[in-house]
C-alpha positions in Angstrom: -77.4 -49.8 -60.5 -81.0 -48.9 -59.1 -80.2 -51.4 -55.6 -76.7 -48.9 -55.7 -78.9 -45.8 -56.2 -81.3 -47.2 -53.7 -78.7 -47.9 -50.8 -76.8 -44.4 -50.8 -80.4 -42.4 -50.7 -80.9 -44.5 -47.8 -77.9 -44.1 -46.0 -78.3 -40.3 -47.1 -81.7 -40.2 -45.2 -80.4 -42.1 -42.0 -77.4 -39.7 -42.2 -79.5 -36.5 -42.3 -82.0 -37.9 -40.0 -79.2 -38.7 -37.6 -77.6 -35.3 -38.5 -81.0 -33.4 -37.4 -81.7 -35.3 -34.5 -77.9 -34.4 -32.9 -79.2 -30.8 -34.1 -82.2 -31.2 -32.1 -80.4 -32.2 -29.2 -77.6 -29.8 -29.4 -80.4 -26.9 -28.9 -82.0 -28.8 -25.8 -78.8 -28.6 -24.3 -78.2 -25.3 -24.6 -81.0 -24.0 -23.6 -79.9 -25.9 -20.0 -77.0 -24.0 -19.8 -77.3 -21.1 -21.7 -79.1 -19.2 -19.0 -76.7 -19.8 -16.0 -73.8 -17.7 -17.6 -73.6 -14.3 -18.9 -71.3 -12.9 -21.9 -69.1 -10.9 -19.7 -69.2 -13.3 -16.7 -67.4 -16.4 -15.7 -68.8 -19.3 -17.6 -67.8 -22.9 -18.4 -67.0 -25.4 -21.3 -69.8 -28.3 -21.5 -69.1 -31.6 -23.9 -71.4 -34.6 -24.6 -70.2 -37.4 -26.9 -71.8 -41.1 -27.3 -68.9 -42.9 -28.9 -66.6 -41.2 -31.4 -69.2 -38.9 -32.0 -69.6 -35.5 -30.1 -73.5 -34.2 -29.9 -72.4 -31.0 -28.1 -69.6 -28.9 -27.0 -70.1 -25.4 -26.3 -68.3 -22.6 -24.0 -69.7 -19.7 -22.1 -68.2 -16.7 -20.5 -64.9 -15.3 -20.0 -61.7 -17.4 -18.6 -60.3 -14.2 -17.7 -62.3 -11.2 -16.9 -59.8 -8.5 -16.4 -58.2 -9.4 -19.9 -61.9 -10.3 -21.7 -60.4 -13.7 -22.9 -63.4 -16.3 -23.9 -63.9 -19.4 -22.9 -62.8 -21.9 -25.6 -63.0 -26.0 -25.9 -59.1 -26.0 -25.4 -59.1 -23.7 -21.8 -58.1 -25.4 -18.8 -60.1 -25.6 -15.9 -58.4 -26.8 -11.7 -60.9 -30.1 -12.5 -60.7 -30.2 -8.5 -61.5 -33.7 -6.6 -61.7 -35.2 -10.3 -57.8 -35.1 -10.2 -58.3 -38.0 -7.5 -59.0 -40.1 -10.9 -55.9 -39.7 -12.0 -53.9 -40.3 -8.9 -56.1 -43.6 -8.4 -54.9 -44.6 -12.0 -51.5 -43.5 -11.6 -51.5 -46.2 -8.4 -53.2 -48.8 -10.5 -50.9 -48.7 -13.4 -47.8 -49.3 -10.4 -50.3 -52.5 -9.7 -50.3 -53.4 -12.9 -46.3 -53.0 -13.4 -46.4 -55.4 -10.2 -44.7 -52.7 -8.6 -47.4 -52.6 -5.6 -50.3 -54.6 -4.2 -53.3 -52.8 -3.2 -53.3 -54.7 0.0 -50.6 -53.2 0.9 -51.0 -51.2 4.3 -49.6 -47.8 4.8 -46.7 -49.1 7.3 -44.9 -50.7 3.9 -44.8 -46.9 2.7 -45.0 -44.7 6.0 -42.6 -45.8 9.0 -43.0 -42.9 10.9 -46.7 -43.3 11.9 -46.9 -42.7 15.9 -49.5 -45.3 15.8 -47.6 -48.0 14.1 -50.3 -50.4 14.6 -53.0 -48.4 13.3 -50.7 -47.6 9.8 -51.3 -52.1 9.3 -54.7 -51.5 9.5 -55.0 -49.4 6.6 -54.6 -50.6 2.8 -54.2 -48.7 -0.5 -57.5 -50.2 -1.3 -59.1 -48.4 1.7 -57.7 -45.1 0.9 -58.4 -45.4 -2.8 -62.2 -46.1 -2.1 -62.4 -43.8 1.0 -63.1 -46.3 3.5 -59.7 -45.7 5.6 -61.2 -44.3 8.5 -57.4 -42.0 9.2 -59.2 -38.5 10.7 -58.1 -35.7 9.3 -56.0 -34.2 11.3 -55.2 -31.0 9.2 -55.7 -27.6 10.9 -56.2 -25.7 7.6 -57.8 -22.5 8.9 -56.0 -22.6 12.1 -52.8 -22.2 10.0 -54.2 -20.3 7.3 -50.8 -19.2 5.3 -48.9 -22.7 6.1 -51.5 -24.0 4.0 -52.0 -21.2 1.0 -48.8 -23.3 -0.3 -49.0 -26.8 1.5 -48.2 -29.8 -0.9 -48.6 -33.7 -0.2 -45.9 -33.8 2.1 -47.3 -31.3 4.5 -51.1 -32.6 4.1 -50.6 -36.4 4.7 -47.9 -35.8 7.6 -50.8 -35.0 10.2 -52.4 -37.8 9.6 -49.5 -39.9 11.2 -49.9 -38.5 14.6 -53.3 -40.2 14.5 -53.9 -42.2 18.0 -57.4 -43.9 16.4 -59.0 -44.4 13.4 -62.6 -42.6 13.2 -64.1 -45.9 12.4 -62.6 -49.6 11.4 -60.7 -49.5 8.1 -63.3 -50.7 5.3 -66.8 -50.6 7.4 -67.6 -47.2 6.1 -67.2 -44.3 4.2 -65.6 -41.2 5.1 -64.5 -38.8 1.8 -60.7 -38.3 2.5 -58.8 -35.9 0.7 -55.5 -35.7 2.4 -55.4 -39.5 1.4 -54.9 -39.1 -1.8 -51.9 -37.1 -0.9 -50.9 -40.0 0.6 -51.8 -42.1 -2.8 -49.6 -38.9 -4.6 -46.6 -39.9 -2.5 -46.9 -43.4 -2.6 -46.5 -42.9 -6.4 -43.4 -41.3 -5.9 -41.4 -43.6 -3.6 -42.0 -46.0 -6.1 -40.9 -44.3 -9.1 -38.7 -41.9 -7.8 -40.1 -38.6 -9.4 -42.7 -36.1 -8.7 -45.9 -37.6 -9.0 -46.8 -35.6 -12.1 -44.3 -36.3 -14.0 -45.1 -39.6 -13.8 -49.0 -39.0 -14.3 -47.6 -37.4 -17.5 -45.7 -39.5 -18.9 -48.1 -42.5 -18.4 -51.6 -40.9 -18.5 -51.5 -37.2 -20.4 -48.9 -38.4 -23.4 -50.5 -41.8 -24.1 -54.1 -40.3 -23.9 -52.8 -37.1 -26.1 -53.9 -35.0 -23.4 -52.0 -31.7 -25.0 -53.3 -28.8 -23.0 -54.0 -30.2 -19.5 -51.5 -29.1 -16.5 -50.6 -30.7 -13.3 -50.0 -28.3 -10.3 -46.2 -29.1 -9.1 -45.8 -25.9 -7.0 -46.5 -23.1 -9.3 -50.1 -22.8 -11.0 -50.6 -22.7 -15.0 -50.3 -19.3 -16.1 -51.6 -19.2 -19.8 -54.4 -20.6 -21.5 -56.6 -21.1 -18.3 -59.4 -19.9 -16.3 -59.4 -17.9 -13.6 -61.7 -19.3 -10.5 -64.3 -16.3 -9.2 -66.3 -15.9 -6.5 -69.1 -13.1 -6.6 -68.9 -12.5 -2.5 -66.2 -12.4 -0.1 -65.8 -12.4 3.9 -64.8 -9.7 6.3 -64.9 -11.0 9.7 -68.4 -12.9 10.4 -70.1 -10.5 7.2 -70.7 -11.7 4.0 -70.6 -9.0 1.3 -72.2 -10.0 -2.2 -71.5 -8.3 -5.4 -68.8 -8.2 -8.5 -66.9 -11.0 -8.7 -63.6 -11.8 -7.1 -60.8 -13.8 -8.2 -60.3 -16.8 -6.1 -58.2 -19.5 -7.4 -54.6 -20.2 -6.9 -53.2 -18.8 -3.9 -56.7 -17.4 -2.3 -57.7 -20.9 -1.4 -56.6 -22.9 1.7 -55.3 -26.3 0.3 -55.4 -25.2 -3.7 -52.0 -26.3 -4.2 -52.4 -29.7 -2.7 -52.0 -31.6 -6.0 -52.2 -35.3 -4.7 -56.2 -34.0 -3.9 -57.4 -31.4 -6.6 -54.3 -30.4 -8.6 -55.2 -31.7 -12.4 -56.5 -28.9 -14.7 -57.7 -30.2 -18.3 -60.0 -29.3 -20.8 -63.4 -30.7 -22.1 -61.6 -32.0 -24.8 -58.5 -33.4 -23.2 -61.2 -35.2 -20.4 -62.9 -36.5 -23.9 -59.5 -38.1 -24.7 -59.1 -39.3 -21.3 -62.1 -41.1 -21.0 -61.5 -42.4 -24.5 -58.0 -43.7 -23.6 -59.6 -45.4 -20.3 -62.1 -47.1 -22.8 -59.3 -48.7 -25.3 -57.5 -49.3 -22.5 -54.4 -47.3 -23.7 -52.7 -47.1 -20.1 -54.8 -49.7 -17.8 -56.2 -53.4 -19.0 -60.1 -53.6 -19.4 -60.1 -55.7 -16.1 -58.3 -52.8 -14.1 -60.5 -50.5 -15.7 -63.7 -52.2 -14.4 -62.3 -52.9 -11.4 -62.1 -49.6 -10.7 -64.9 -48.7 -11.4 -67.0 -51.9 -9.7 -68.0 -51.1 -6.2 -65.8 -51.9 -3.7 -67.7 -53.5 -0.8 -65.3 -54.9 2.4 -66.1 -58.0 3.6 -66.0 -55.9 7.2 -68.9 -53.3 6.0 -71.3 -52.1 8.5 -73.0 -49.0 7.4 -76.3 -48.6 7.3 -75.8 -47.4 3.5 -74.4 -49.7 0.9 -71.5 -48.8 -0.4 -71.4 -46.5 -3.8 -67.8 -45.9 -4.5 -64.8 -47.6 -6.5 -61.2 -47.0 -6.8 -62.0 -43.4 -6.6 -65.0 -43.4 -8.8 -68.7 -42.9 -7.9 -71.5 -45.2 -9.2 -75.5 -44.6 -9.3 -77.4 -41.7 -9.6 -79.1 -41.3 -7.0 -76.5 -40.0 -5.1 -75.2 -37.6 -7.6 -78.8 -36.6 -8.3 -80.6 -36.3 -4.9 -83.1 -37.5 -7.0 -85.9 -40.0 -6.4 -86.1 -39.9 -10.3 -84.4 -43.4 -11.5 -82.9 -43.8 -14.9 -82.2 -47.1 -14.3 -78.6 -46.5 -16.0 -74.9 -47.0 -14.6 -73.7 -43.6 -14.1 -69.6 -43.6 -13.0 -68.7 -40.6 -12.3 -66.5 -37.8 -10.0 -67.3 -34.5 -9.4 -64.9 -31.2 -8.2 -64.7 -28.3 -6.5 -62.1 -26.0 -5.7 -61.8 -22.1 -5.0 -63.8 -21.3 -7.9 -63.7 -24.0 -10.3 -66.7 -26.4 -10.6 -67.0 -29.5 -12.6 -68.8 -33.1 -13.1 -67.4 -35.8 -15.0 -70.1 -38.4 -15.7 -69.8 -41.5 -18.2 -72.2 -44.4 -19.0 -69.9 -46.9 -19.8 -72.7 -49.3 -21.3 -74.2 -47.0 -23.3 -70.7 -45.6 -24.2 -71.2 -41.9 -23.0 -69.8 -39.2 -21.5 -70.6 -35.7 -20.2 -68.2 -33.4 -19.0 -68.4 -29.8 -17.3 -66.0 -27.9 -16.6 -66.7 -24.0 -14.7 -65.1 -20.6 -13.1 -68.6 -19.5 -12.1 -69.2 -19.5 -8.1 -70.6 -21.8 -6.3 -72.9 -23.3 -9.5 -75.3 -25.6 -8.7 -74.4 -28.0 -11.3 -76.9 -31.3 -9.9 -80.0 -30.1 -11.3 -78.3 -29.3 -14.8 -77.2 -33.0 -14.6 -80.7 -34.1 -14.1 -82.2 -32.3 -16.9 -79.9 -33.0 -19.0 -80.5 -36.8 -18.1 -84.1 -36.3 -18.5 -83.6 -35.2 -22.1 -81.5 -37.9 -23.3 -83.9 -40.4 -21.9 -86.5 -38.3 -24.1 -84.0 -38.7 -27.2 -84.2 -42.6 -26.1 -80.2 -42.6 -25.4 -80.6 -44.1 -22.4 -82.9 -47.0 -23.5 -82.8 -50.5 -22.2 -80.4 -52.3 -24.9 
């Protein structure tokens, strides 16, 4: 009886002392953010979670400042360039149905390049690690309207008139959006359905992703954030001052799903990131696959290469930072009109940060390293 009695003040004082450090932490973290957003502003939702557990998850601002509506943990955010993670997924679970190889080059898919011999050349492993070299050949302000509404279809097609590639597929990297609007429709010859219903079915219901969105045309139109700026242009001026809605149709490109058209919550990226861990929709080896750097046998930059199938690794180039954690970060970060937002997880030490933001323009890197800084101070980022 007195070993019993022992044992459960013991795990009472481990429980509380856990209980009080996640306190501790929780308040370090918000004073980060806290600061950066005002009550009747644009804001942001910001998690943190090591394992099942989450440490923090808080929301600032207003989703909607017109109407006064608060940010919550459920409101949907355009996630931007992160929606490349799902695309890249969506093409590895067709890999893993056998239903693709990602050596295949873009001539299987694409018959209609005028460069036929250039189309060879370039494999889905290329453009899912941005190391195609295809120029993009979209004239986005030069056709302004054309592309207020342009959707996959009319953001890869320039890209076939290409005569050369800007450098020899795999020996560098080149960020490429309008390839993953090539990746989008790849997904759909194969299954033949839009894109996101299939990113739906096979990634949103499995994870139990139940608020997050998928732009198909029209934009989400309740429970989201509206995207501000707090300037806009007038010919070669730039006039600073309230904020101005720009989101949805006030952006060149913003409907170009295959690119940046995935909106989610901090929650439903928590559930994401947990389904990509128990390998609900992908095996453990696709997983890490994706998320080991891909390095061409045919590389010649001066740089090493950083980047997976569409996922960023190390810190220092997230950071800009000559401070070293000596940690794997994996991560993808977006941007879009006015949404901002980093996804960041440490796989090995099973964590995961997530930001999601309507506020202009937020400079969200040296957030990111403070926040860093104090977990290495609450010895989460320890060598195991």
């Amino acid at each position: 009886m007195k070993y019993i009695l022992t044992l459960i003040i013991c795990v009472s004082v481990i429980s509380c002392s856990n209980k009080k450090s996640n306190n501790d932490l929780a308040v370090q973290f918000d004073n980060v953010f806290k600061n950066e957003f005002s009550e009747d502003g644009p804001g942001g939702s910001v998690l943190l979670k090591k394992g099942n557990e989450i440490a923090f998850l808080k929301s600032y601002g207003l989703a909607d400042i017109v109407t006064g509506e608060k940010i919550t943990e459920n409101t949907i955010f355009n996630t931007g360039s992160i929606s490349k993670t799902f695309v890249s997924n969506g093409i590895l679970i067709l890999k893993e149905m056998d239903s693709l190889s990602l050596d295949d080059n873009l001539s299987y898919y694409f018959n209609d390049f005028k460069n036929k011999e250039l189309a060879k050349k370039v494999t889905i492993k290329h453009m899912l690690s941005h190391t195609s070299g295809l120029p993009d050949l979209r004239k986005v302000m030069d056709n302004y309207d054309f592309f207020l509404t342009a959707k996959d279809v009319e953001n890869f097609e320039p890209l076939k008139s290409a005569d050369s590639l800007n450098f020899e597929s795999g020996s560098k990297f080149q960020y490429s959006n309008p390839s993953y609007n090539g990746l989008a429709l790849i997904i759909e010859q194969l299954t033949n359905e839009p894109w996101q219903q299939f990113i739906e079915n096979n990634i949103f219901k499995p994870s139990k992703m139940k608020y997050s969105k998928i732009t198909n045309g029209s934009y989400p139109e309740s429970g989201v954030a509206h995207g501000y700026y707090n300037y806009y242009k007038k010919g070669d001026s730039i006039y600073y001052g309230k904020y101005y809605e720009y989101d949805y149709g006030e952006v060149p490109t913003f409907a170009a799903a295959g690119n940046g058209g995935i909106w989610s919550s901090v929650l439903d990226l928590a559930k994401y990131e947990q389904a990509l861990q128990k390998n609900t929709f992908i095996s453990k080896k696709m997983v890490d696959e994706s998320r080991t750097i891909f390095h061409p046998k045919n590389w010649s930059d001066k740089s090493n290469p950083f980047v997976g199938y569409s996922w960023f690794t190390g810190e220092q180039r997230l950071l800009r930072s000559q401070n070293n954690f000596e940690v794997d970060l994996v991560y993808h970060t977006g941007s879009q009109g006015g949404f901002n937002a980093f996804y960041i997880t440490i796989p090995k030490k099973d964590i995961l940060f997530v930001g999601l933001f309507n506020k202009p323009m937020i400079n969200f890197r040296p957030l990111i390293l403070e926040s860093l800084t104090i977990l290495k101070k609450n010895n989460w980022l320890e060598n195991e």
